[in-house]
C-alpha positions in Angstrom: -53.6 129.8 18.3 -56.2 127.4 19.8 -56.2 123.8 19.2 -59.3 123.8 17.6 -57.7 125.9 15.2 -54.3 123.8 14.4 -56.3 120.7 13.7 -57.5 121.5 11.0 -54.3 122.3 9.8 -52.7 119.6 11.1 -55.0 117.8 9.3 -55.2 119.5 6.1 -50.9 118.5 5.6 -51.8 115.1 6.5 -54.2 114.8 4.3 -52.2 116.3 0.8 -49.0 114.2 2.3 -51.5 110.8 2.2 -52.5 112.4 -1.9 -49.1 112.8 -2.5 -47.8 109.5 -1.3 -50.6 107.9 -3.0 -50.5 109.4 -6.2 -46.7 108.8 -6.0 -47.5 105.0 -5.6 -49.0 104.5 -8.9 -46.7 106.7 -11.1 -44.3 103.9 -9.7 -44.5 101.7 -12.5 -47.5 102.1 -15.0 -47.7 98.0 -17.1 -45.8 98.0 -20.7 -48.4 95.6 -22.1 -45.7 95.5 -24.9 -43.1 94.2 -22.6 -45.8 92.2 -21.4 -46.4 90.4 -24.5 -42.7 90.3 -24.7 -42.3 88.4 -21.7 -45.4 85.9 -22.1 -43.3 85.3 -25.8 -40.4 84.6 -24.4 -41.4 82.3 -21.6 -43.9 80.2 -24.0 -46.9 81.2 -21.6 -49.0 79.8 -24.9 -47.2 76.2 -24.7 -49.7 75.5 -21.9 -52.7 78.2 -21.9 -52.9 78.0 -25.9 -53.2 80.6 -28.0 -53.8 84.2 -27.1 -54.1 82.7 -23.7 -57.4 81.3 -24.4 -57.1 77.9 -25.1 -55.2 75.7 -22.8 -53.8 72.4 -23.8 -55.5 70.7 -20.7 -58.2 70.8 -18.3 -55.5 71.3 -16.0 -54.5 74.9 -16.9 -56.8 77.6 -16.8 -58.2 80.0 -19.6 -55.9 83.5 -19.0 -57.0 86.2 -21.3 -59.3 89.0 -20.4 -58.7 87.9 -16.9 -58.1 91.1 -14.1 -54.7 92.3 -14.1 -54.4 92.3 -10.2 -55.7 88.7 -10.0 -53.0 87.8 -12.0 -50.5 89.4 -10.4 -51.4 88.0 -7.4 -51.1 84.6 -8.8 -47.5 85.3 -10.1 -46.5 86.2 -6.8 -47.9 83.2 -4.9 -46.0 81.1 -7.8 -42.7 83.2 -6.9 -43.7 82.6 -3.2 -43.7 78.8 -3.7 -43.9 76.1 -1.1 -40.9 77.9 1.1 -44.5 80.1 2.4 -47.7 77.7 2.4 -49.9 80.2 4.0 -49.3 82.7 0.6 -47.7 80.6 -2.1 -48.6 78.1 -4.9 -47.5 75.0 -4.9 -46.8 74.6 -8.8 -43.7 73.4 -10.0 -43.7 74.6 -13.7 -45.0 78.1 -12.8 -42.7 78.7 -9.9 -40.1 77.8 -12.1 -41.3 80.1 -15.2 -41.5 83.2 -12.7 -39.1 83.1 -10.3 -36.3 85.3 -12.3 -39.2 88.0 -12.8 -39.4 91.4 -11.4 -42.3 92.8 -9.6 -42.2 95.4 -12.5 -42.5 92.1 -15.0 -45.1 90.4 -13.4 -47.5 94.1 -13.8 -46.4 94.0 -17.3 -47.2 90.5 -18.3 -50.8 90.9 -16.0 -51.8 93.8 -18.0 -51.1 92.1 -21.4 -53.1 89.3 -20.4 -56.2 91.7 -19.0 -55.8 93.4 -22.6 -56.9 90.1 -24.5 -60.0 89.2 -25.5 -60.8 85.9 -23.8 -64.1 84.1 -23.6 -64.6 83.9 -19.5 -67.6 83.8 -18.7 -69.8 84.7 -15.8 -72.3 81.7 -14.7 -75.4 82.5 -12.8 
C-alpha cells in the first residue's frame, strides 16, 4: 500500500476516535436542574441574590437568573479556587465558603438551574 493511500486511513480512525472521545465527554454528566434547585435550596443562594435569583439584597451581589450556564460554572470554580490561585480564583469569602464542599458534577447542576430561570438581564447598547 502507498502512503498516499494509508493516510487517509490513518486519518479516517483518528478522526471517529476524536467523535467518539468527544461525544463521550458530554454524556459525562448531563445538569439535574432538579438537583440544581436542590442545591441552591439548600445553600440559601436566595439569602443574598433574592428571590428566584433575581433580586439581590444589595448592589453588591449580582442578578443570577437566566444567566449562561458555563459563565456560572466558571464563577463557581474560581470561588472553589480561592485566593490559594490569584491568577484563576475569586477572592470572596462567603462564596468560597458556600462552594467549596461541591462537586464539579454540583456546580453543572446548580449552573443549569440558574440558566433555566427567567431573570430580567439585560443587554445595553
Amino acid at each position: 500500500m502507498k502512503a498516499s493511500q494509508a493516510l487517509p486511513t490513518v486519518f479516517k480512525t483518528a478522526c471517529a476516535a476524536a467523535l467518539i472521545g468527544l461525544s463521550s465527554m458530554h454524556a459525562a454528566h448531563a445538569a439535574d436542574i432538579a438537583n440544581g434547585k436542590a442545591l441552591s435550596d439548600s445553600h440559601n443562594c436566595q439569602a443574598c441574590h433574592g428571590p428566584n435569583l433575581n433580586a439581590p439584597v444589595s448592589g453588591e451581589y449580582p442578578k443570577l437568573a437566566g444567566q449562561h450556564a458555563t459563565y456560572i460554572y466558571w464563577a463557581l470554580r474560581q470561588y472553589q479556587m480561592g485566593n490559594g490561585n490569584p491568577n484563576f480564583g475569586r477572592s470572596n469569602a462567603i462564596m468560597s465558603a458556600q462552594v467549596q464542599n461541591l462537586s464539579q458534577s454540583d456546580l453543572k447542576d446548580l449552573s443549569a438551574y440558574i440558566e433555566s430561570l427567567k431573570g430580567t438581564l439585560v443587554l445595553k447598547k
